[in-house]
N, CA, C and O atoms as a GROMACS GRO file, in nm:
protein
  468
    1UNK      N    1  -0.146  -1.827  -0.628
    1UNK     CA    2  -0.117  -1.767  -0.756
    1UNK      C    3  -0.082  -1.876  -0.857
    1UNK      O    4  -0.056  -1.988  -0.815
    2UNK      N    5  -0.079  -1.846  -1.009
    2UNK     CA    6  -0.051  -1.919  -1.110
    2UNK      C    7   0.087  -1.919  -1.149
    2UNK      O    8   0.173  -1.833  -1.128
    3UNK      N    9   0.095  -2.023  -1.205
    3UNK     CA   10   0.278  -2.000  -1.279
    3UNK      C   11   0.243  -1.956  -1.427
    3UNK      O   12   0.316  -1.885  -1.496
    4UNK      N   13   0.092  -2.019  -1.476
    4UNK     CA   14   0.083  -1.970  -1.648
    4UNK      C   15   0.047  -1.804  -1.636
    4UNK      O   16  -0.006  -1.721  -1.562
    5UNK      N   17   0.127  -1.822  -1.789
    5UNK     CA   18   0.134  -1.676  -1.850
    5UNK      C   19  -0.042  -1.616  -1.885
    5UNK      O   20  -0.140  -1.676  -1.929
    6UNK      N   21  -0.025  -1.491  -1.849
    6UNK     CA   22  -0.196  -1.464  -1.829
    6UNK      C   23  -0.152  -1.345  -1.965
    6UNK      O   24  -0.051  -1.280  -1.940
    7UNK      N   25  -0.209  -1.321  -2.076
    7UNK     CA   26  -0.223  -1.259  -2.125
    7UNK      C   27  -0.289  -1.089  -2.075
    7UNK      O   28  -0.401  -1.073  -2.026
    8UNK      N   29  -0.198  -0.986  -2.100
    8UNK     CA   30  -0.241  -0.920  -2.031
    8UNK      C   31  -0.147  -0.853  -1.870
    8UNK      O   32  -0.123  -0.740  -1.828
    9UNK      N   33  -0.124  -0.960  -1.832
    9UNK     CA   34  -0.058  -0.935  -1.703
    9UNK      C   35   0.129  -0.948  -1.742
    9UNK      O   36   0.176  -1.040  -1.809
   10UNK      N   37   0.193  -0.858  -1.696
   10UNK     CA   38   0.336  -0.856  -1.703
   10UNK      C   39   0.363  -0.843  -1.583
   10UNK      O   40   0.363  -0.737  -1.520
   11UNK      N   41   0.393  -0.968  -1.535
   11UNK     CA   42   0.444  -0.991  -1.362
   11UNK      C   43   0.608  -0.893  -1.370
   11UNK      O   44   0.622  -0.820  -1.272
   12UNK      N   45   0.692  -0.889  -1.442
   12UNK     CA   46   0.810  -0.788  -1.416
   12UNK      C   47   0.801  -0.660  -1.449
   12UNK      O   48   0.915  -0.618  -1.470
   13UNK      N   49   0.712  -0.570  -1.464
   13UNK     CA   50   0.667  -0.426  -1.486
   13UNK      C   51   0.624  -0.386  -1.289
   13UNK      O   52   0.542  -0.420  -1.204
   14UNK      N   53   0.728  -0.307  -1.302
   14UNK     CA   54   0.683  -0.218  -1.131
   14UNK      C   55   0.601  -0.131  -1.149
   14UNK      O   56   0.582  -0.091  -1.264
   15UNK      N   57   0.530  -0.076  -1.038
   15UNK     CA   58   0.439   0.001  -1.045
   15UNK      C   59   0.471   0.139  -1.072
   15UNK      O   60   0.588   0.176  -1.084
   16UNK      N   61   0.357   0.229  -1.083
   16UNK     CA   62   0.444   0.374  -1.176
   16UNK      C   63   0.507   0.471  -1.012
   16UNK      O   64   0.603   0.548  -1.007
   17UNK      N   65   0.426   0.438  -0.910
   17UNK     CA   66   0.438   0.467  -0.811
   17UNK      C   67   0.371   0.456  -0.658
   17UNK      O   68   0.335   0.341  -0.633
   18UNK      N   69   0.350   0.544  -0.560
   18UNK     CA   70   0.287   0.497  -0.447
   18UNK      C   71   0.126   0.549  -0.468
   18UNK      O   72   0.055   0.513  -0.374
   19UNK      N   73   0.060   0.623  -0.570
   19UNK     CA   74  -0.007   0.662  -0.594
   19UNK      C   75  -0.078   0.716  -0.739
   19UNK      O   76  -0.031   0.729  -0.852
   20UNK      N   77  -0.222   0.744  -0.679
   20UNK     CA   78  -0.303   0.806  -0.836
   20UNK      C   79  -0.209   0.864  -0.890
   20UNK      O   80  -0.166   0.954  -0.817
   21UNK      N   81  -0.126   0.848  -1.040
   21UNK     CA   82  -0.050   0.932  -1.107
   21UNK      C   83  -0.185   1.041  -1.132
   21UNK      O   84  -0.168   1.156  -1.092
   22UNK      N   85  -0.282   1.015  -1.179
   22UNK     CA   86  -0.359   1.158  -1.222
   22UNK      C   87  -0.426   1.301  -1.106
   22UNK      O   88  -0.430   1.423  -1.119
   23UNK      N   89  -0.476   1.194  -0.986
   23UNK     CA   90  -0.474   1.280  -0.897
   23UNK      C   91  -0.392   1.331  -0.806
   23UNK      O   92  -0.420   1.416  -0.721
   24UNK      N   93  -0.220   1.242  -0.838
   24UNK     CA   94  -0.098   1.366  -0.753
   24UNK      C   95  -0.082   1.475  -0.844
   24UNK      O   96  -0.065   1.587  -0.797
   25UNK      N   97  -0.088   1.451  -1.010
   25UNK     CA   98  -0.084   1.578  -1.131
   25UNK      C   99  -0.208   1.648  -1.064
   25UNK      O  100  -0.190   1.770  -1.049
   26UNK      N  101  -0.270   1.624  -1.041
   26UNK     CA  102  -0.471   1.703  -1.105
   26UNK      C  103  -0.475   1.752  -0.935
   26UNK      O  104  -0.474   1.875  -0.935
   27UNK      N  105  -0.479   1.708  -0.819
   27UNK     CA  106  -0.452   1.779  -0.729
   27UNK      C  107  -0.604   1.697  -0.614
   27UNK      O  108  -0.651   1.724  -0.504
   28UNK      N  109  -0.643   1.563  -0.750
   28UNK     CA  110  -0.734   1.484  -0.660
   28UNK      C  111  -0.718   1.407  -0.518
   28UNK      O  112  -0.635   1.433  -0.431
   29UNK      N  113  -0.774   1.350  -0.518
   29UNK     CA  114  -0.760   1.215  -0.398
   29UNK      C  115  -0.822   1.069  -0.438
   29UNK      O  116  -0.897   1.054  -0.534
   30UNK      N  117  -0.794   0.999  -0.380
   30UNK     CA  118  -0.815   0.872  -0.392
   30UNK      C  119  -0.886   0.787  -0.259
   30UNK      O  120  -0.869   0.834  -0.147
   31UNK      N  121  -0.950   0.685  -0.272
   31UNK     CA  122  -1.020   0.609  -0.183
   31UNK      C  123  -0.917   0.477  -0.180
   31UNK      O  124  -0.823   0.493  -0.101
   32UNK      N  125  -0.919   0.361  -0.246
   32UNK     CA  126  -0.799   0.301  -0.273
   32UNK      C  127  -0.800   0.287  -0.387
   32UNK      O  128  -0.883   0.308  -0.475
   33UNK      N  129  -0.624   0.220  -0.383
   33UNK     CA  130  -0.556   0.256  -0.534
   33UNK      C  131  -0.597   0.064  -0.589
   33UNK      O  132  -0.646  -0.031  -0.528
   34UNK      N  133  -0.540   0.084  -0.741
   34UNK     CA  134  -0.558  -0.026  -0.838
   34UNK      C  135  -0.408   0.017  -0.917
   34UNK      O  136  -0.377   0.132  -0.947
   35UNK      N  137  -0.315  -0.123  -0.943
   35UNK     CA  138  -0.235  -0.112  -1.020
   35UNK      C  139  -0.264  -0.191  -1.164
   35UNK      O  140  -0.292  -0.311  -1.165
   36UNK      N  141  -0.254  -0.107  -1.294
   36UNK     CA  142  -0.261  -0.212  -1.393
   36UNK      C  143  -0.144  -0.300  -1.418
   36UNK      O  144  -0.028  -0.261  -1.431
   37UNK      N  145  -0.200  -0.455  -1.427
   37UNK     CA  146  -0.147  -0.567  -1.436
   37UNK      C  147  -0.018  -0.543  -1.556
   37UNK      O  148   0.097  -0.587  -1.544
   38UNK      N  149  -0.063  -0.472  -1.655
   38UNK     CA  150  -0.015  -0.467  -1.781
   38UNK      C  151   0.133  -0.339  -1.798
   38UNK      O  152   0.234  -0.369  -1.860
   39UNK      N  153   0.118  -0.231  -1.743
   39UNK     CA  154   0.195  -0.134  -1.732
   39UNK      C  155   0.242  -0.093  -1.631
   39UNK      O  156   0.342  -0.021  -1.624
   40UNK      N  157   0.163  -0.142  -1.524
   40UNK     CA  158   0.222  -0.044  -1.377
   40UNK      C  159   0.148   0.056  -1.317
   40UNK      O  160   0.152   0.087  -1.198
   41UNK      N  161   0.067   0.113  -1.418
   41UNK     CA  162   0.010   0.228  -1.391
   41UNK      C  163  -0.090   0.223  -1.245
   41UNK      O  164  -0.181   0.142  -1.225
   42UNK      N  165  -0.046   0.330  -1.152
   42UNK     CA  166  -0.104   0.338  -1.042
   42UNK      C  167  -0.247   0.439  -1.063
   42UNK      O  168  -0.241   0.561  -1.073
   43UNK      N  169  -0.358   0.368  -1.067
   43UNK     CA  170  -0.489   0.477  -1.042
   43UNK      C  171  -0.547   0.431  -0.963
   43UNK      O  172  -0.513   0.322  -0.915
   44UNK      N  173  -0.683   0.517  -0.914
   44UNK     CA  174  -0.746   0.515  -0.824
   44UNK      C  175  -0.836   0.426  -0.861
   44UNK      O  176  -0.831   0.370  -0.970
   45UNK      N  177  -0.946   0.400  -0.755
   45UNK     CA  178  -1.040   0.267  -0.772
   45UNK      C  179  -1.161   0.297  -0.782
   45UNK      O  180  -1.205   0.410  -0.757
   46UNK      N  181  -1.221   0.215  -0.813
   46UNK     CA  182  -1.379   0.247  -0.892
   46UNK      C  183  -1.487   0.328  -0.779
   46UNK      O  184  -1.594   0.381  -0.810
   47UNK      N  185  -1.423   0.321  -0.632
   47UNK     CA  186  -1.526   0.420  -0.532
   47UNK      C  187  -1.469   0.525  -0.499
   47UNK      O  188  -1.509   0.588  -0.401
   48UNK      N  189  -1.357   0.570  -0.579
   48UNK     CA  190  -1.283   0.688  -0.575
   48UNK      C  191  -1.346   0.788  -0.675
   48UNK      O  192  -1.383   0.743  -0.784
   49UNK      N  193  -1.360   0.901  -0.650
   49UNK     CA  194  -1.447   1.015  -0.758
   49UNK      C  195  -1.433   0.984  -0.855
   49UNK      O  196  -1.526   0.919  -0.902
   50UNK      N  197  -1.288   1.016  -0.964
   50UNK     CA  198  -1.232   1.004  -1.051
   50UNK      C  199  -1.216   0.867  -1.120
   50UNK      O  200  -1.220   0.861  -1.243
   51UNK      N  201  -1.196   0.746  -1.036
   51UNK     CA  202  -1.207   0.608  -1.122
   51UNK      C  203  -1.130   0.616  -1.172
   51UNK      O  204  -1.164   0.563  -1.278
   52UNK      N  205  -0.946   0.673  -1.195
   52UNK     CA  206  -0.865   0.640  -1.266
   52UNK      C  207  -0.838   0.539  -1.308
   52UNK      O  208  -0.844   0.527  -1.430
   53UNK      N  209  -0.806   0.447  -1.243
   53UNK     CA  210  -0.766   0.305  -1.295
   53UNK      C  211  -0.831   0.240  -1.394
   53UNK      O  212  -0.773   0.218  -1.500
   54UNK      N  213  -0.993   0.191  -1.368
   54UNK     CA  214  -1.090   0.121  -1.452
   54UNK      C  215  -1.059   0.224  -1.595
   54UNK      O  216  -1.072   0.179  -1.709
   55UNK      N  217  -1.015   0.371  -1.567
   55UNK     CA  218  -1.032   0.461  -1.749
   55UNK      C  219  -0.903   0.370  -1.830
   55UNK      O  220  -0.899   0.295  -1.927
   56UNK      N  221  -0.786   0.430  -1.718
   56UNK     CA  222  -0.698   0.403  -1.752
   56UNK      C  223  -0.707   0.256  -1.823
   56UNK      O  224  -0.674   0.248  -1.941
   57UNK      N  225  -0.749   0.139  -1.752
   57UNK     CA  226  -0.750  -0.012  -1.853
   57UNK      C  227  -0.857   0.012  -1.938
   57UNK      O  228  -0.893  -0.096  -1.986
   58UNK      N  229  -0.917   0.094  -1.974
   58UNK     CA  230  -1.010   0.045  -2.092
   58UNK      C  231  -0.935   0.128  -2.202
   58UNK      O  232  -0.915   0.089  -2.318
   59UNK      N  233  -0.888   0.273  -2.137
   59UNK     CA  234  -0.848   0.331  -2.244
   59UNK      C  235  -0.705   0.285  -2.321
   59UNK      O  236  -0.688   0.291  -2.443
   60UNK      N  237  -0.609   0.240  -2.227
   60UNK     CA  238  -0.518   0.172  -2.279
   60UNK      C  239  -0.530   0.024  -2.348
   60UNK      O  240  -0.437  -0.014  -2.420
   61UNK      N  241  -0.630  -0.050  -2.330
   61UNK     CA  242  -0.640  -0.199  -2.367
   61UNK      C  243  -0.598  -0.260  -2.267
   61UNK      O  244  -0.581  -0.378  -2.298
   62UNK      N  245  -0.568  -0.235  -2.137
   62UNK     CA  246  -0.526  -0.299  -2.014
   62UNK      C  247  -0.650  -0.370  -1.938
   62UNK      O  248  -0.716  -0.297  -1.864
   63UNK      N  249  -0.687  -0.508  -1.950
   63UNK     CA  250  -0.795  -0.551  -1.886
   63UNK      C  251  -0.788  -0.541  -1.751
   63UNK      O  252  -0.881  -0.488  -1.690
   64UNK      N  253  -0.667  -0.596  -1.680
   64UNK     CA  254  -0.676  -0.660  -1.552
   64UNK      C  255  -0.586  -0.544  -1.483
   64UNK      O  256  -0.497  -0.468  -1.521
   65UNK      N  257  -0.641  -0.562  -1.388
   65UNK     CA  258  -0.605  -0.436  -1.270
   65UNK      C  259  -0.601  -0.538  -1.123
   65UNK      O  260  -0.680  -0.614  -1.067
   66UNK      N  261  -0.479  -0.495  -1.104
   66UNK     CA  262  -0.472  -0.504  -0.934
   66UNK      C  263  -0.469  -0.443  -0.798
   66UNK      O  264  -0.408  -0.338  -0.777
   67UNK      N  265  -0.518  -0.492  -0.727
   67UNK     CA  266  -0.478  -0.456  -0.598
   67UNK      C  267  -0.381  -0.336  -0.563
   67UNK      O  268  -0.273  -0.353  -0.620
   68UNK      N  269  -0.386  -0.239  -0.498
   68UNK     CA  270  -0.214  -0.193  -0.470
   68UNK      C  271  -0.246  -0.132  -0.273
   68UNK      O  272  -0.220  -0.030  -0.209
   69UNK      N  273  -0.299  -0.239  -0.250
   69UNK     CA  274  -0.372  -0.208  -0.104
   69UNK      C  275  -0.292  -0.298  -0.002
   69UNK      O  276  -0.267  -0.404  -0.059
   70UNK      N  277  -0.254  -0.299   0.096
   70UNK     CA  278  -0.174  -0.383   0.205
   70UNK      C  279  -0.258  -0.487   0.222
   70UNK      O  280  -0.380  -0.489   0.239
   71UNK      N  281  -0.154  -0.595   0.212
   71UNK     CA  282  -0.277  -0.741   0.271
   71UNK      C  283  -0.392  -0.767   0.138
   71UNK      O  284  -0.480  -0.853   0.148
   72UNK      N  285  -0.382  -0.709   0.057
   72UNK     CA  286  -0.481  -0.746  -0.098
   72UNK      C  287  -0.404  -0.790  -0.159
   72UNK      O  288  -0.298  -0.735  -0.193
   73UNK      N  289  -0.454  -0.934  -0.195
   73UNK     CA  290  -0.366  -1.013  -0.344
   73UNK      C  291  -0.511  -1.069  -0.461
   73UNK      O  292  -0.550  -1.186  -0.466
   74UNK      N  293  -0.555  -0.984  -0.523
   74UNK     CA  294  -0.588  -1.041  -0.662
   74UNK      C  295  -0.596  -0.936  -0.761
   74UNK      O  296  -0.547  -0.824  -0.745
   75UNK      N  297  -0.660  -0.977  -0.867
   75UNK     CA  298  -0.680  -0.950  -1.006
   75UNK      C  299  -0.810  -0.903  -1.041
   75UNK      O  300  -0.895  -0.960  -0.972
   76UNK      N  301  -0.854  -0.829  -1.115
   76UNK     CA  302  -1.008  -0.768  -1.120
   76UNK      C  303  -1.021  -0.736  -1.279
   76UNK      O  304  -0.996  -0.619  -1.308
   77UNK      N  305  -1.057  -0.826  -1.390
   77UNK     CA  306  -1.041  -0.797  -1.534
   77UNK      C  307  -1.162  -0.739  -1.567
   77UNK      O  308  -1.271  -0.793  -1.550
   78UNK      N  309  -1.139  -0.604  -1.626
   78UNK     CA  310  -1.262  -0.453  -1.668
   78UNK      C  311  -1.350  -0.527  -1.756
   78UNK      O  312  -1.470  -0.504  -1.771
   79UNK      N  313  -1.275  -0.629  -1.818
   79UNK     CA  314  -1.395  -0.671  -1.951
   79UNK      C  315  -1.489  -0.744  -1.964
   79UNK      O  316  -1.577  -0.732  -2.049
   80UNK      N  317  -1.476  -0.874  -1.835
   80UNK     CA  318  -1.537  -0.981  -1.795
   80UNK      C  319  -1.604  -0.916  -1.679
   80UNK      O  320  -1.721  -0.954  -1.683
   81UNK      N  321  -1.588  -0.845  -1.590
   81UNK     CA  322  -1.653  -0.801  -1.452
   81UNK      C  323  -1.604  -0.930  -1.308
   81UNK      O  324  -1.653  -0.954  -1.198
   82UNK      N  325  -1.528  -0.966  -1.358
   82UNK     CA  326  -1.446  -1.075  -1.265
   82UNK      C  327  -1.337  -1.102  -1.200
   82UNK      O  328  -1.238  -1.088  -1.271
   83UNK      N  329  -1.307  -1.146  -1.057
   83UNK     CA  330  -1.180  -1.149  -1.035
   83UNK      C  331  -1.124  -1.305  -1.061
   83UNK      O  332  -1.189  -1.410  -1.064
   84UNK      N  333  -0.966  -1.281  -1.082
   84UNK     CA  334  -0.874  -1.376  -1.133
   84UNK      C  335  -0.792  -1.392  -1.037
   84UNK      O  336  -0.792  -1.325  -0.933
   85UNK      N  337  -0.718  -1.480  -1.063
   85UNK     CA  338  -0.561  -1.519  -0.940
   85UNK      C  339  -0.482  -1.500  -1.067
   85UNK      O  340  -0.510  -1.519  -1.185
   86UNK      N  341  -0.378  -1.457  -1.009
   86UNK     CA  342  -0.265  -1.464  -1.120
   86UNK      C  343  -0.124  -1.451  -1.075
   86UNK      O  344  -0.109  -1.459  -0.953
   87UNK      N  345  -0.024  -1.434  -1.141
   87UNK     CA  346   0.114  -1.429  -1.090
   87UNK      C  347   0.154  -1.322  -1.037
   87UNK      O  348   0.150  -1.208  -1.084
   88UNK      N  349   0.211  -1.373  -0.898
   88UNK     CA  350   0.304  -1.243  -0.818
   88UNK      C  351   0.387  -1.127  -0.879
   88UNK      O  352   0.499  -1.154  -0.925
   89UNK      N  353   0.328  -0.969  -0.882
   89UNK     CA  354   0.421  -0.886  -0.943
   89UNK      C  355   0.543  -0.839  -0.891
   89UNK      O  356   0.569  -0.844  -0.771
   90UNK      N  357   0.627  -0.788  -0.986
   90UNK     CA  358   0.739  -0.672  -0.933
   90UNK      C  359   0.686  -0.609  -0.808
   90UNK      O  360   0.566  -0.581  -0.805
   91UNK      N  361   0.755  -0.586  -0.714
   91UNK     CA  362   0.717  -0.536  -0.602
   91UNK      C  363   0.759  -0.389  -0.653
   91UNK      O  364   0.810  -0.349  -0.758
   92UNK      N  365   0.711  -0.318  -0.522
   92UNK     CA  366   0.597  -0.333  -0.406
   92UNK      C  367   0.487  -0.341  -0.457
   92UNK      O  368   0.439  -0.273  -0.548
   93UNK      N  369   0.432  -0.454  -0.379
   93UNK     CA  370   0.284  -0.499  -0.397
   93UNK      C  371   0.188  -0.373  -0.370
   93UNK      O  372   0.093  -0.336  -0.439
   94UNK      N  373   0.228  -0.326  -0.275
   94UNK     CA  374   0.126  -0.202  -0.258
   94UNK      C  375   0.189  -0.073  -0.213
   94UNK      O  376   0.310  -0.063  -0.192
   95UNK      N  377   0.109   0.018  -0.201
   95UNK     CA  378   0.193   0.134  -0.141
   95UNK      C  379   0.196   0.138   0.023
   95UNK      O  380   0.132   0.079   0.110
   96UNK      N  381   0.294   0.231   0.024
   96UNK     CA  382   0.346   0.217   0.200
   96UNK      C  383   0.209   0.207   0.304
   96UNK      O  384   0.107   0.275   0.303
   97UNK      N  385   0.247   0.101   0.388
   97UNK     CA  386   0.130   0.088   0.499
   97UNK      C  387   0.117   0.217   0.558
   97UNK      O  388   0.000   0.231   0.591
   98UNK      N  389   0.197   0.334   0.590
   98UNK     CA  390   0.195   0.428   0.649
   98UNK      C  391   0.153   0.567   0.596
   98UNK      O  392   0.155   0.682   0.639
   99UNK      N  393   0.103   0.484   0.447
   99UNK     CA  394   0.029   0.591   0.324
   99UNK      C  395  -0.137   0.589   0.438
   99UNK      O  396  -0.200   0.493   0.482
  100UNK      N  397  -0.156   0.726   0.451
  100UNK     CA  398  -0.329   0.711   0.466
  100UNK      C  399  -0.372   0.666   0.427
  100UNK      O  400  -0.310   0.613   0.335
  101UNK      N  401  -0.544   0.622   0.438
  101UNK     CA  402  -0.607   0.597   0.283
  101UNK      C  403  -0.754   0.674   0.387
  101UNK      O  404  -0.776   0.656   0.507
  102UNK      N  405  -0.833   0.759   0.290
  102UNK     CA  406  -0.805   0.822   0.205
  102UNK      C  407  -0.658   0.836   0.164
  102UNK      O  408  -0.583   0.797   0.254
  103UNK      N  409  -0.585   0.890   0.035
  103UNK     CA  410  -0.494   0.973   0.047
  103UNK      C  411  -0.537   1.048  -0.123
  103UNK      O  412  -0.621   1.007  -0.204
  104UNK      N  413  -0.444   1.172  -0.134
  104UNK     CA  414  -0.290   1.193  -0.044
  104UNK      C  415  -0.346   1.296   0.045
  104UNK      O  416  -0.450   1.351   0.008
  105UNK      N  417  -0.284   1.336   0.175
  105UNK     CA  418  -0.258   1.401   0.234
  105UNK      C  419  -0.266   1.540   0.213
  105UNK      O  420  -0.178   1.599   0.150
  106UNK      N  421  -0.365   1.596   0.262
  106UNK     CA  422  -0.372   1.718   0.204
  106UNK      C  423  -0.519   1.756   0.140
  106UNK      O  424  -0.597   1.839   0.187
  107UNK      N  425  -0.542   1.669   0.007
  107UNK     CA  426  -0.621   1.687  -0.066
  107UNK      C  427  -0.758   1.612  -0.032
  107UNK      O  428  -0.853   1.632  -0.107
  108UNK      N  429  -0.769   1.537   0.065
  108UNK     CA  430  -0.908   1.474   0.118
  108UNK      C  431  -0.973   1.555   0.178
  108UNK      O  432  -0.932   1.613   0.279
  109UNK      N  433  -1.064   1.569   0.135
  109UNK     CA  434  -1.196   1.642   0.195
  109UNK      C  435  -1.244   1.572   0.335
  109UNK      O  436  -1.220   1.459   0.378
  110UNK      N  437  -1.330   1.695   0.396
  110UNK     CA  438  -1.345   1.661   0.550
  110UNK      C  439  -1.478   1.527   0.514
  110UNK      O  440  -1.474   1.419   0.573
  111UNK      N  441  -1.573   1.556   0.426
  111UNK     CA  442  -1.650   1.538   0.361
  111UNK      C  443  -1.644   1.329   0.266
  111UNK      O  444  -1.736   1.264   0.217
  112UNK      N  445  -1.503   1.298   0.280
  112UNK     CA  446  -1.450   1.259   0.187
  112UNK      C  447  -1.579   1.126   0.154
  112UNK      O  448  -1.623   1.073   0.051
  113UNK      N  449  -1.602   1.113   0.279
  113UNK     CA  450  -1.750   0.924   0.224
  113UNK      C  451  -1.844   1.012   0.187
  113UNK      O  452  -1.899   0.944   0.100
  114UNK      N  453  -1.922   1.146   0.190
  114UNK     CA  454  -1.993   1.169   0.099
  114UNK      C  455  -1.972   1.185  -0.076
  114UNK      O  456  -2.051   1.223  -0.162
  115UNK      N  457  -1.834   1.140  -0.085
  115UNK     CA  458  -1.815   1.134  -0.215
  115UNK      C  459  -1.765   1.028  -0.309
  115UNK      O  460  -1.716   1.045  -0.421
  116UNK      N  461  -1.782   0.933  -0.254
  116UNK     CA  462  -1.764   0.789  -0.241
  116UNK      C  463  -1.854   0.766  -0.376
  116UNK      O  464  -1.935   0.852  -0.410
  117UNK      N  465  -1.834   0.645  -0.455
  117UNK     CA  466  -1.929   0.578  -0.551
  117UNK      C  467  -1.982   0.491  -0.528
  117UNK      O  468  -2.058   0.442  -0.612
   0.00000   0.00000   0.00000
């Protein structure tokens, strides 16, 4: 990781939580999650139905999105199509190892890789 300041990324912002904020509201699921670098915001990832995350950074102005997966450390910026290294965030790095993935629980279809992107 870097010590310079990455525009964009706020290494002391925690994440919003252990999961898709839109699909624990909306009643979706997720494939794996992405935290934005910039706010925290927990969405889902670009082979997840919904694609929360990637909306979420374009619609907010949030380029860079991370990881929020066990054992994943980088950076993935929406605008360039590239990954970055950058500085260690507010923990937790990811959500609980003992989170499924699919998740959440409940709402995954039997079906769930036929719906994959």
């Amino acid at each position: 990781m870097t010590d310079e300041a990455i525009p964009g990324i706020d290494p002391a912002v925690p994440p919003s939580g252990e999961g898709c904020a839109e699909c624990l509201s909306g009643g979706g699921w997720w494939f794996h999650l992405r935290r934005c670098a910039a706010c925290g915001h927990i969405g889902c990832c670009d082979s997840s139905p919904a694609q929360h995350a990637t909306a979420h950074a374009r619609e907010a102005g949030h380029p860079f999105l991370a990881s929020f997966e066990p054992g994943e450390d980088w950076f993935w910026n929406v605008e360039t199509q590239a990954f970055y290294r950058g500085p260690a965030l507010a923990p937790p790095l990811s959500h609980p190892e003992s989170q499924p993935v699919p998740g959440p629980p409940g709402n995954v279809p039997t079906d769930w890789q036929q719906h994959l992107h």
